[in-house]
PyMOL CGO cylinders between C-alpha atoms (Angstrom):
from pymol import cmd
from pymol.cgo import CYLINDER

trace = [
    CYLINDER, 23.50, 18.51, 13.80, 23.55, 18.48, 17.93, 0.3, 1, 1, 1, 1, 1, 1,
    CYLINDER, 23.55, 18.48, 17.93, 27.47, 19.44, 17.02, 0.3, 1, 1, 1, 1, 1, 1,
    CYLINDER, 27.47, 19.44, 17.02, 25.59, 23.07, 15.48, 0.3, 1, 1, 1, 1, 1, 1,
    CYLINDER, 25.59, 23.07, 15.48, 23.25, 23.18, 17.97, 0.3, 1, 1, 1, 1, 1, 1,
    CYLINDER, 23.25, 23.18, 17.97, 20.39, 22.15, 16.01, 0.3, 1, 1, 1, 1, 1, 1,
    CYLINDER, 20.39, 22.15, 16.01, 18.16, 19.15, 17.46, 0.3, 1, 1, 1, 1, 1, 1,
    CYLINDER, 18.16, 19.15, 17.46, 16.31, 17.22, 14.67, 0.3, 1, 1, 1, 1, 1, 1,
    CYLINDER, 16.31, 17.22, 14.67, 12.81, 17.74, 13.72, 0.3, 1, 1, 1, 1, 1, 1,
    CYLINDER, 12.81, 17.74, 13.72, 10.01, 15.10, 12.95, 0.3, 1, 1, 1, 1, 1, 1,
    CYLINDER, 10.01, 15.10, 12.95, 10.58, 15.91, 9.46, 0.3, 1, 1, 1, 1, 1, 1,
    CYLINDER, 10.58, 15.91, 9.46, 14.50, 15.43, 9.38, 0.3, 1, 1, 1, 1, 1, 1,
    CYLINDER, 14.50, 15.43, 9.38, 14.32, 12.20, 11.31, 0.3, 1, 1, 1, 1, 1, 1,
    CYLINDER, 14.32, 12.20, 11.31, 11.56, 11.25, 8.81, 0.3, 1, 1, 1, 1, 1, 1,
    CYLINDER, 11.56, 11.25, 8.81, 13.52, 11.56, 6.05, 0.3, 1, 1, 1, 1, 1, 1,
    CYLINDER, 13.52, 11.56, 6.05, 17.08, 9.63, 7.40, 0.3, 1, 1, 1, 1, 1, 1,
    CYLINDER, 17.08, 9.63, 7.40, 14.71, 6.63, 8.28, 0.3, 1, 1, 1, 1, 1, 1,
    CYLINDER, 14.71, 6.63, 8.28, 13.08, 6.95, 4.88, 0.3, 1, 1, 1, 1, 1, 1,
    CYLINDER, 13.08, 6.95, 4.88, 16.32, 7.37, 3.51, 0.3, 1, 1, 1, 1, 1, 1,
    CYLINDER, 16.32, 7.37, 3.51, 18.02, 4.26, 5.30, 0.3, 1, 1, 1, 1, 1, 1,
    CYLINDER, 18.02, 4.26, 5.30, 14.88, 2.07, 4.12, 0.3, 1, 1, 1, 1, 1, 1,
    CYLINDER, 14.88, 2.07, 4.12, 15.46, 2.67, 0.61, 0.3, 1, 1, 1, 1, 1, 1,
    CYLINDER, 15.46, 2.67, 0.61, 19.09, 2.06, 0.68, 0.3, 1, 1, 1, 1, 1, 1,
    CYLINDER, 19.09, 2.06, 0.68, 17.90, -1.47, 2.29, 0.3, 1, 1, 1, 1, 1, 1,
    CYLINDER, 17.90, -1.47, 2.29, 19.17, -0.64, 5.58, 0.3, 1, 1, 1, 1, 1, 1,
    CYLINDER, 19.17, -0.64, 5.58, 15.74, -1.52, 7.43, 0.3, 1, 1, 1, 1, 1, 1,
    CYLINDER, 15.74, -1.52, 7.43, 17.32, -2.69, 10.79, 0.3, 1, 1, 1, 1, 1, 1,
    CYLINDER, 17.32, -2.69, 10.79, 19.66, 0.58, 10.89, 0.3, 1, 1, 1, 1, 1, 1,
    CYLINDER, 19.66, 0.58, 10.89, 16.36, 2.63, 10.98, 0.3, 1, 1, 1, 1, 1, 1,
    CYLINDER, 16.36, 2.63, 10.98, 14.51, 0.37, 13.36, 0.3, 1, 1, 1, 1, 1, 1,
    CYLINDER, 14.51, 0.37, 13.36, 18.05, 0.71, 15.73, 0.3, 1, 1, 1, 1, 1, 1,
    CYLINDER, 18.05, 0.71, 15.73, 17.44, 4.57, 15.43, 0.3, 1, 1, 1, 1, 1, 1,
    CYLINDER, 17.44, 4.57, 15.43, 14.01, 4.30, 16.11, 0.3, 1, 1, 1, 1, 1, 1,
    CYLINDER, 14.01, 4.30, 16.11, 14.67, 2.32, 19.26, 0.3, 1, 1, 1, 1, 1, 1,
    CYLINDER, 14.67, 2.32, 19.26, 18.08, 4.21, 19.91, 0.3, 1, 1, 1, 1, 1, 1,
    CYLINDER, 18.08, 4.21, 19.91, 15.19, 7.77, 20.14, 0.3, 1, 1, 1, 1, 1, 1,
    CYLINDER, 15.19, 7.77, 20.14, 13.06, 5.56, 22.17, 0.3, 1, 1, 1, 1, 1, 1,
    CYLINDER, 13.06, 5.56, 22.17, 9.04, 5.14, 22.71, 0.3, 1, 1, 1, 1, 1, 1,
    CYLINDER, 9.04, 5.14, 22.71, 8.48, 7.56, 24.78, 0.3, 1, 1, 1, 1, 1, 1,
    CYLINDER, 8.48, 7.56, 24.78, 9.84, 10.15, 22.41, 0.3, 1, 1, 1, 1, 1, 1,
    CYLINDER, 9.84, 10.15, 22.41, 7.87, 13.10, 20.14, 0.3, 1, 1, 1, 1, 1, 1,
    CYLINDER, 7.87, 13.10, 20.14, 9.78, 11.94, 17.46, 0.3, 1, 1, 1, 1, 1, 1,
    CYLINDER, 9.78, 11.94, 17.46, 8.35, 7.97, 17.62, 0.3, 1, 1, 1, 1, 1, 1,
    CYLINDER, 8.35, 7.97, 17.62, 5.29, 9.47, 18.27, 0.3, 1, 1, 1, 1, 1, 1,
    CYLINDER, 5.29, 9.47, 18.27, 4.49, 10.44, 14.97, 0.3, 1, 1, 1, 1, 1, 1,
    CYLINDER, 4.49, 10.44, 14.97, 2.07, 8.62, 12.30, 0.3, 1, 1, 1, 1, 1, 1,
    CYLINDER, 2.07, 8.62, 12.30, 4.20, 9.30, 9.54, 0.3, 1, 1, 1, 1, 1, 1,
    CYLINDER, 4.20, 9.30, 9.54, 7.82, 7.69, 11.16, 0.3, 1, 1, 1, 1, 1, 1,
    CYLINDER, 7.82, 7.69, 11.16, 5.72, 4.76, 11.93, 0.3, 1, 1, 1, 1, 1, 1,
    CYLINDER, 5.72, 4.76, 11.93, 4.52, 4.75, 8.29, 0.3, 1, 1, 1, 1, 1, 1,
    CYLINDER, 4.52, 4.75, 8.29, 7.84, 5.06, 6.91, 0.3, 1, 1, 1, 1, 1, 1,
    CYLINDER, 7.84, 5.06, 6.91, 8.76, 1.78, 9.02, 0.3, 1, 1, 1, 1, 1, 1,
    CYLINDER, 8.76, 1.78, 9.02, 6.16, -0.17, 7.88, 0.3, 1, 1, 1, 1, 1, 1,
    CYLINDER, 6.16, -0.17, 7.88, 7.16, 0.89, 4.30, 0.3, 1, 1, 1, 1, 1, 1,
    CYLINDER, 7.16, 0.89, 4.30, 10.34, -0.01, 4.75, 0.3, 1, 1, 1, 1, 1, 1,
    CYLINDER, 10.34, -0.01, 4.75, 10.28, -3.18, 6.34, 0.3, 1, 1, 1, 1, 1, 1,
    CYLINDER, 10.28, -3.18, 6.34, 7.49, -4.27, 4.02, 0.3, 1, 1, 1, 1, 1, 1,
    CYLINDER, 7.49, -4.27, 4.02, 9.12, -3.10, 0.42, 0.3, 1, 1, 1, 1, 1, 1,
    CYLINDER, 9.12, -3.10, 0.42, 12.48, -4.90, 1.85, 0.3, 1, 1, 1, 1, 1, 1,
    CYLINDER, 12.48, -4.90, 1.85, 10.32, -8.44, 2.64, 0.3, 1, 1, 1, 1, 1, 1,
    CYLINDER, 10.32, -8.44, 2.64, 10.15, -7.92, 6.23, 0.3, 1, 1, 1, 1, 1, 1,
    CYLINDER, 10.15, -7.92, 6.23, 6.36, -7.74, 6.59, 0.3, 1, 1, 1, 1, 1, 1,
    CYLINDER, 6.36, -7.74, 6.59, 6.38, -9.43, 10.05, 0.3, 1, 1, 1, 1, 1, 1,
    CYLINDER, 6.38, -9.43, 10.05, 8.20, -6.73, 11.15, 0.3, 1, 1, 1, 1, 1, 1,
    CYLINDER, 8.20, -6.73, 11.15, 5.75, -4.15, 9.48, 0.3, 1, 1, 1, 1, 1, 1,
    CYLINDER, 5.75, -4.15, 9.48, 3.03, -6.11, 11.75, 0.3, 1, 1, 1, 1, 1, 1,
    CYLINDER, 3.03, -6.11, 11.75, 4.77, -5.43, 14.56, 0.3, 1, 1, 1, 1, 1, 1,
    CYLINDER, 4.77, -5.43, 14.56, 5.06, -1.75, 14.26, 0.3, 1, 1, 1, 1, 1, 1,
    CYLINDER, 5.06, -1.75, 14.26, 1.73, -1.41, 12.60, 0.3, 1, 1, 1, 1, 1, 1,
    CYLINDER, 1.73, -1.41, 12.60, 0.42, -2.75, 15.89, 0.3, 1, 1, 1, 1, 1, 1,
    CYLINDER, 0.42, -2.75, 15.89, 2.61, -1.15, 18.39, 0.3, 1, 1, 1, 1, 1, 1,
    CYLINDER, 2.61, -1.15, 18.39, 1.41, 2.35, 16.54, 0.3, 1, 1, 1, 1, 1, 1,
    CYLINDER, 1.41, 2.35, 16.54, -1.96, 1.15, 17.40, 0.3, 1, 1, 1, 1, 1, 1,
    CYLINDER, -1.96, 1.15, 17.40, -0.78, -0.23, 21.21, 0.3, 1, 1, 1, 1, 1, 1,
    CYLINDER, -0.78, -0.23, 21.21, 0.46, 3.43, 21.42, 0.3, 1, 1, 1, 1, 1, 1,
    CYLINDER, 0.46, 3.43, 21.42, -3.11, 4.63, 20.76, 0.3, 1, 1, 1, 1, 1, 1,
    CYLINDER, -3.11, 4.63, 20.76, -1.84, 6.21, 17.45, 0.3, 1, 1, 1, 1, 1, 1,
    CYLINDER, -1.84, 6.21, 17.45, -4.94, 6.43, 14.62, 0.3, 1, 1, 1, 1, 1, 1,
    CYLINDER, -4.94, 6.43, 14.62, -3.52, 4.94, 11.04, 0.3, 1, 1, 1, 1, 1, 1,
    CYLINDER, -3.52, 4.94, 11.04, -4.22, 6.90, 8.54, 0.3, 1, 1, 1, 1, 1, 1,
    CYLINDER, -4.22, 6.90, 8.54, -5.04, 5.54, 4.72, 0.3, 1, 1, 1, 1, 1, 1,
    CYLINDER, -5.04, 5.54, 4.72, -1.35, 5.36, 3.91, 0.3, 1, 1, 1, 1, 1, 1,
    CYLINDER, -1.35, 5.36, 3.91, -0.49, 3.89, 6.62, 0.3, 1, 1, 1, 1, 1, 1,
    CYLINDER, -0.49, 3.89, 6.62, -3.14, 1.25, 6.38, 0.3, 1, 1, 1, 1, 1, 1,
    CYLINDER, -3.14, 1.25, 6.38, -2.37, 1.30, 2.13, 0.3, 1, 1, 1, 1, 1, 1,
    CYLINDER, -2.37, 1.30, 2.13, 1.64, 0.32, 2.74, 0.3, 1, 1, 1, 1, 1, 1,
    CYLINDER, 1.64, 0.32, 2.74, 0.64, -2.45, 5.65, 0.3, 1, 1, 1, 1, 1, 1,
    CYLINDER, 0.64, -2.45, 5.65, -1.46, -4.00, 2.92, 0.3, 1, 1, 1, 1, 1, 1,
    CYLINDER, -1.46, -4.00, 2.92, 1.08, -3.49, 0.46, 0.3, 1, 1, 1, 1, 1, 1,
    CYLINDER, 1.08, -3.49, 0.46, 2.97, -5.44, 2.19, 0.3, 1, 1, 1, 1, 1, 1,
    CYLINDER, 2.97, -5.44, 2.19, 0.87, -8.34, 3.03, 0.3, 1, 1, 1, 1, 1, 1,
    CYLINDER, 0.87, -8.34, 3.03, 0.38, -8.47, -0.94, 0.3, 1, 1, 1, 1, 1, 1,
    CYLINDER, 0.38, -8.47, -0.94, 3.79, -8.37, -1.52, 0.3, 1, 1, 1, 1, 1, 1,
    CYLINDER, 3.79, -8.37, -1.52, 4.54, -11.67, 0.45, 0.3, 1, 1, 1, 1, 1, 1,
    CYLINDER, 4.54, -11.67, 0.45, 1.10, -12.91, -1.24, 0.3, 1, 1, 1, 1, 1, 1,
    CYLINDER, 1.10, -12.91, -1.24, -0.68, -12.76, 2.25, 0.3, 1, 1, 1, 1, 1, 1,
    CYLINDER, -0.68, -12.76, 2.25, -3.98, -11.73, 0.78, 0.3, 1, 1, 1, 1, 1, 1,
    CYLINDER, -3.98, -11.73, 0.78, -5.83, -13.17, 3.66, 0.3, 1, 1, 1, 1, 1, 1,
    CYLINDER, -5.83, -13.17, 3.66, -4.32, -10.75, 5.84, 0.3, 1, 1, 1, 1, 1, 1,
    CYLINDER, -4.32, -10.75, 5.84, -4.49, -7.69, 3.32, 0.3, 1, 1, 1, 1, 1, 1,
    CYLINDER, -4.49, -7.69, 3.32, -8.53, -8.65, 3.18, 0.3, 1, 1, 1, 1, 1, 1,
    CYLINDER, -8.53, -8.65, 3.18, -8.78, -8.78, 6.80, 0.3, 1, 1, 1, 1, 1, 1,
    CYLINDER, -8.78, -8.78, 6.80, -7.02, -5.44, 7.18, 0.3, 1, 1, 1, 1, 1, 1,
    CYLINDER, -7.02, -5.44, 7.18, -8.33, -3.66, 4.50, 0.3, 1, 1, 1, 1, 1, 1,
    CYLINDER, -8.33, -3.66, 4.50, -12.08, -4.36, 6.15, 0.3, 1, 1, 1, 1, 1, 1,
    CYLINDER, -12.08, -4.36, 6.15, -10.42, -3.76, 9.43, 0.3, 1, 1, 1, 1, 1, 1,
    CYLINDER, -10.42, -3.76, 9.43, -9.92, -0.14, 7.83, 0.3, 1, 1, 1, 1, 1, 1,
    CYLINDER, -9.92, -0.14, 7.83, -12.90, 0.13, 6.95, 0.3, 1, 1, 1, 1, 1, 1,
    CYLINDER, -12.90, 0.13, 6.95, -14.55, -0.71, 10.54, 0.3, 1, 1, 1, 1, 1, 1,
    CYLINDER, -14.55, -0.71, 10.54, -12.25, 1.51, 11.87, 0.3, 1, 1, 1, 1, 1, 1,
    CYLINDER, -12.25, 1.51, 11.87, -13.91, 4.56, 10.18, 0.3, 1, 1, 1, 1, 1, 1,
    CYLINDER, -13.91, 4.56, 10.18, -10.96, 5.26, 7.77, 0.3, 1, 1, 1, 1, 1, 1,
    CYLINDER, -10.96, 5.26, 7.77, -12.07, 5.14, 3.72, 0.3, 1, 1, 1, 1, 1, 1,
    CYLINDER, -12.07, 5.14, 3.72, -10.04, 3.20, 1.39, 0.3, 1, 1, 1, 1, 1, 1,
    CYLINDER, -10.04, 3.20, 1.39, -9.04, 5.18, -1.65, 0.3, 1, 1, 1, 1, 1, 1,
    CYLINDER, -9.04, 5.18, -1.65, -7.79, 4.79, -5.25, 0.3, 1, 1, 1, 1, 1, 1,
    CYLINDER, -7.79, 4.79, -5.25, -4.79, 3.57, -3.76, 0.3, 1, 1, 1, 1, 1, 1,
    CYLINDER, -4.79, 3.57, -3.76, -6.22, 0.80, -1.54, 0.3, 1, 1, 1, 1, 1, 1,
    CYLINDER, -6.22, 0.80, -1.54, -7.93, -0.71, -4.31, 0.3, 1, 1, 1, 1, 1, 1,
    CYLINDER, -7.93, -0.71, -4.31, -4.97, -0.55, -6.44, 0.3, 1, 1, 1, 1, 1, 1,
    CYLINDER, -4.97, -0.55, -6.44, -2.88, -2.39, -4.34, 0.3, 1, 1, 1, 1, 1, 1,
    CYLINDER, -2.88, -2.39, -4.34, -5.57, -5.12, -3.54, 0.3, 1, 1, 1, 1, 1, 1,
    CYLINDER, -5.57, -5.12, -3.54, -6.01, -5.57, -7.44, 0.3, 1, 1, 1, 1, 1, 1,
    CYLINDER, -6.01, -5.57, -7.44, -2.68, -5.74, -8.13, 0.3, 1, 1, 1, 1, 1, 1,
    CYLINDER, -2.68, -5.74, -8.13, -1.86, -8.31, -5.34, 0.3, 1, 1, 1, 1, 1, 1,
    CYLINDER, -1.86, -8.31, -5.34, -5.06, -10.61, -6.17, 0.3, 1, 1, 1, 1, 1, 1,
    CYLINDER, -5.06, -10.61, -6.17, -4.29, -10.58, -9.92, 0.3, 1, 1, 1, 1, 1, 1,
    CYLINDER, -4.29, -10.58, -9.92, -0.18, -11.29, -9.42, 0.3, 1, 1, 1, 1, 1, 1,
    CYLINDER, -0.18, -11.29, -9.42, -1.78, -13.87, -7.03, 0.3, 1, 1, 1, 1, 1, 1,
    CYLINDER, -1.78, -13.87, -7.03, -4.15, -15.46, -9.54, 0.3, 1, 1, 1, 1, 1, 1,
    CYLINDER, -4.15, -15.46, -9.54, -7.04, -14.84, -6.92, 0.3, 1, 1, 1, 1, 1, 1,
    CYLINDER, -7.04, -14.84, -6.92, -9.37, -13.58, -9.60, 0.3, 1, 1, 1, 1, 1, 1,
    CYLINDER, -9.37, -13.58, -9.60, -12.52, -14.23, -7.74, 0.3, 1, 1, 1, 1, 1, 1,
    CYLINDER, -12.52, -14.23, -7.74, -11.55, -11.60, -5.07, 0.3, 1, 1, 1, 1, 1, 1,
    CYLINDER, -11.55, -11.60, -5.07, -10.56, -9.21, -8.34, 0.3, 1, 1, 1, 1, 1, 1,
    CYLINDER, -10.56, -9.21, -8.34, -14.01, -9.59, -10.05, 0.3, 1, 1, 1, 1, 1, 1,
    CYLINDER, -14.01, -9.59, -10.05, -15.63, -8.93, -5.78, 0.3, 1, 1, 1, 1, 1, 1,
    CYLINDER, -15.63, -8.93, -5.78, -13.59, -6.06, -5.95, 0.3, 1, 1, 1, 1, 1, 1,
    CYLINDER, -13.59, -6.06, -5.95, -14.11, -4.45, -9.03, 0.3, 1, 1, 1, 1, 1, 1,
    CYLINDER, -14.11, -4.45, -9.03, -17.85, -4.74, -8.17, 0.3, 1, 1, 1, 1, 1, 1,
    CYLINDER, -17.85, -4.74, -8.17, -17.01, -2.95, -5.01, 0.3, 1, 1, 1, 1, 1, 1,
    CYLINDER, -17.01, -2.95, -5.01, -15.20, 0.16, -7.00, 0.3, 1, 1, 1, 1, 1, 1,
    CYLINDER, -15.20, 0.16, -7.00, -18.32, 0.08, -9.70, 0.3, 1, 1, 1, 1, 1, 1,
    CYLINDER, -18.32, 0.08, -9.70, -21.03, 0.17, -6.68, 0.3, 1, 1, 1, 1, 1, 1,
    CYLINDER, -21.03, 0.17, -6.68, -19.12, 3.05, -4.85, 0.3, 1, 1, 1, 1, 1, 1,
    CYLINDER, -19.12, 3.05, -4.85, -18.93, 4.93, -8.28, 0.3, 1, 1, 1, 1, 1, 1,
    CYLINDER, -18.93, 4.93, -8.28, -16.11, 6.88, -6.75, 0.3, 1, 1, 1, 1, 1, 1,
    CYLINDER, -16.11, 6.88, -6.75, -12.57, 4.19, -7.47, 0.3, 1, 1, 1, 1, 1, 1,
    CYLINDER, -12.57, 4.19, -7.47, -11.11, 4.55, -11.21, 0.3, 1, 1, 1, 1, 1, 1,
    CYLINDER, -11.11, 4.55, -11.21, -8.00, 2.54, -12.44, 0.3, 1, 1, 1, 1, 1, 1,
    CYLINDER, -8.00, 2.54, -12.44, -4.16, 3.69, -13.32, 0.3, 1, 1, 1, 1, 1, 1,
    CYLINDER, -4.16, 3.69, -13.32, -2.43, 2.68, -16.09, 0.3, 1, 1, 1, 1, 1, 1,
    CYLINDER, -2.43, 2.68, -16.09, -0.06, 0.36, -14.70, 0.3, 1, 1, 1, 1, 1, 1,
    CYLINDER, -0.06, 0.36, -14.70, -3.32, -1.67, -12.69, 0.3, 1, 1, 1, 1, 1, 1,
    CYLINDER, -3.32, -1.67, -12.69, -5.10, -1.23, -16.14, 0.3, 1, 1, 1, 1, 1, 1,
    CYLINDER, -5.10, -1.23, -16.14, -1.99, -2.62, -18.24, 0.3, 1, 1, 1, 1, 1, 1,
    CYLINDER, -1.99, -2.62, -18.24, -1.85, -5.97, -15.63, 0.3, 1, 1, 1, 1, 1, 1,
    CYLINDER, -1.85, -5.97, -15.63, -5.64, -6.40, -16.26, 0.3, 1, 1, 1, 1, 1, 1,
    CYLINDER, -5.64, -6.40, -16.26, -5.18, -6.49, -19.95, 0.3, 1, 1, 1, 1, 1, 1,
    CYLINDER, -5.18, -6.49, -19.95, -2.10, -8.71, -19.67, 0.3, 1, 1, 1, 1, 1, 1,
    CYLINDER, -2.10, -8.71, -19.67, -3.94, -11.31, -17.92, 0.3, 1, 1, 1, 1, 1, 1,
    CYLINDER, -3.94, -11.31, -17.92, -7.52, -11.33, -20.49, 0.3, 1, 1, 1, 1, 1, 1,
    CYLINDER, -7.52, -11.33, -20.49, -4.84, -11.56, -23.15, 0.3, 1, 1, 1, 1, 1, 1,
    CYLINDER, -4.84, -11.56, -23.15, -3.62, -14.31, -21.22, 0.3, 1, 1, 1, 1, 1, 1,
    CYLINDER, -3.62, -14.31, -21.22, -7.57, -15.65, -20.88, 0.3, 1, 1, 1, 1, 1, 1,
    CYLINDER, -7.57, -15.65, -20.88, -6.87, -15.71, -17.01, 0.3, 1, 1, 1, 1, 1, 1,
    CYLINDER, -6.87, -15.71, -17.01, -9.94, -13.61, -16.87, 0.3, 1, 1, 1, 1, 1, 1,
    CYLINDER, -9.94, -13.61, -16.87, -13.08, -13.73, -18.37, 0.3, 1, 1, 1, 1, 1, 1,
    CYLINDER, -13.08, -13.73, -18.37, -13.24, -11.54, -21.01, 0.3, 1, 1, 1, 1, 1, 1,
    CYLINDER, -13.24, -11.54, -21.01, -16.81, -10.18, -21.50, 0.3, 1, 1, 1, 1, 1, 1,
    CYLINDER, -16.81, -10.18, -21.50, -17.50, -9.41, -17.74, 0.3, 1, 1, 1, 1, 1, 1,
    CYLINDER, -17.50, -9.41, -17.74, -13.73, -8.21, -17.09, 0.3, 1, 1, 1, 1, 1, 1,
    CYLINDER, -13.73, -8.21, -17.09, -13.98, -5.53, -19.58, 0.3, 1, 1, 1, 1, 1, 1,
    CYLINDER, -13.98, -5.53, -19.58, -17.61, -4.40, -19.16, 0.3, 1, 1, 1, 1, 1, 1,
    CYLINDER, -17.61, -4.40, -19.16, -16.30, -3.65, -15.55, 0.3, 1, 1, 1, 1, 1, 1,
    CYLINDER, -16.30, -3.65, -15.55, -13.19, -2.22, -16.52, 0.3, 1, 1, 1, 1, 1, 1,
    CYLINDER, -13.19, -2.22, -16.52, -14.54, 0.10, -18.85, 0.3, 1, 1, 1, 1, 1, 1,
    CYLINDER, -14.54, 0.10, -18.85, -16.82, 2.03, -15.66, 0.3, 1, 1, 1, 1, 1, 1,
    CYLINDER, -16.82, 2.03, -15.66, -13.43, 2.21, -13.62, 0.3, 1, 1, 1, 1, 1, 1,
    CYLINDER, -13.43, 2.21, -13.62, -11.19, 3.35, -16.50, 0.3, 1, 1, 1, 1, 1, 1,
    CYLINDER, -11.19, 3.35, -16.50, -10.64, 7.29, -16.52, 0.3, 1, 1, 1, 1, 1, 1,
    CYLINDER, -10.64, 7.29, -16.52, -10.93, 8.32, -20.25, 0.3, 1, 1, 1, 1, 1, 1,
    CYLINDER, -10.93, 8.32, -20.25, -7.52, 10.14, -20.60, 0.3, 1, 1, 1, 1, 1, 1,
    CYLINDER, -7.52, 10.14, -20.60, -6.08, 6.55, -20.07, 0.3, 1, 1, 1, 1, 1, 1,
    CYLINDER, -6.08, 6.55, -20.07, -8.24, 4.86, -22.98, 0.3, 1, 1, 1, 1, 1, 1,
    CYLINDER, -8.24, 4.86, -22.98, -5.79, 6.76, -25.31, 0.3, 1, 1, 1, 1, 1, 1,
    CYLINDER, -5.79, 6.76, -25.31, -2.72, 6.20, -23.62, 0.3, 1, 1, 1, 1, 1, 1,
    CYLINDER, -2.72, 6.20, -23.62, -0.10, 4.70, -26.02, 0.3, 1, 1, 1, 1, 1, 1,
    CYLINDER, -0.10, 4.70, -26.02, 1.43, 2.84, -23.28, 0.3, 1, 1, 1, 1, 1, 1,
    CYLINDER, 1.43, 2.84, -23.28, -0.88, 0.56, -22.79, 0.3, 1, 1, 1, 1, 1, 1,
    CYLINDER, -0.88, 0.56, -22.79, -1.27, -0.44, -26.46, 0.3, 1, 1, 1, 1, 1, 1,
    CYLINDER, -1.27, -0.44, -26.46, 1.61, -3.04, -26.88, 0.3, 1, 1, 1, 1, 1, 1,
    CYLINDER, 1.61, -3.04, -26.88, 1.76, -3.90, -30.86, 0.3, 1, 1, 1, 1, 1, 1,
    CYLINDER, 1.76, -3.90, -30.86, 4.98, -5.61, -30.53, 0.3, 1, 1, 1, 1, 1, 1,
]
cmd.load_cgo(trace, "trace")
């Protein structure tokens, strides 16, 4: 590109580090980032620090995610709800649910609303996690808010584990059935006959 006389933008440096974390080359896209350097435009951006933590934290390097996700911070850089979403992806991920509770009311605090998102990732890593009490705490947080509704694949692990009788059945699906969005209670994919 510099060869042509074209300098990279935000949004083309976004998407080589994006691309280099999903070919699982996470420490070639941290070298970039430090090659560009702090004190660059281009590191100064919300969404190339999101992309990190993504990266690092899909690819089991979610001490590295911490890192960045508190040198954005140290930088006096705002997260935003996907940033905040992938850092406690990634704590789920590596079943760190202690520190995906403590961020996720960190977020909160910090004036910046979960969303459907955050609440699917926290139910997904407390059920994988067999941390069911936090899942029924949680539920009850999306019913009281009225606002949170389930996807199919959250909806499908739910199912798999009352099938399982991991959950209580009765209170489990008296729950589930405020959260679920009604185009889903038809949705053939979730109805396993096999």
């Amino acid at each position: 590109m510099h060869a042509q006389g074209r300098i990279p933008n935000e949004c083309t440096y976004g998407i080589v580090l994006d691309g280099l974390c999903n070919n699982h080359l996470v420490e070639d896209a941290l070298s970039l980032f430090h090659l560009v350097g702090n004190n660059s435009k281009l590191n100064s951006n919300i969404v190339v620090y999101t992309i990190l933590i993504d990266g690092a934290g899909k690819n089991g390097k979610v001490d590295v995610a911490r890192i960045l996700f508190q040198g954005l911070i140290d930088k006096g850089l705002q997260p935003n709800v996907r940033t905040y979403n992938v850092m406690i992806n990634g704590f789920c991920r590596e079943g760190q649910l202690g520190k995906a509770k403590l961020l996720f009311l960190k977020m909160e605090e910090s004036g910046c609303p979960p969303d459907d998102v955050t609440y699917r990732v926290l139910l997904q890593g407390y059920l994988k996690n067999r941390h069911y009490d936090d899942v029924e705490m949680l539920l009850q947080e999306m019913d009281d808010r009225c606002y949170y509704s389930l996807d199919a694949s959250t909806l499908s692990l739910f199912i798999d584990h009352i099938a399982a009788g991991l959950l209580d059945r009765r209170s489990m699906l008296k729950l589930l059935g405020k959260l679920v969005p009604k185009e889903l209670l038809n949705d053939p994919s979730l109805c396993d006959w096999e």
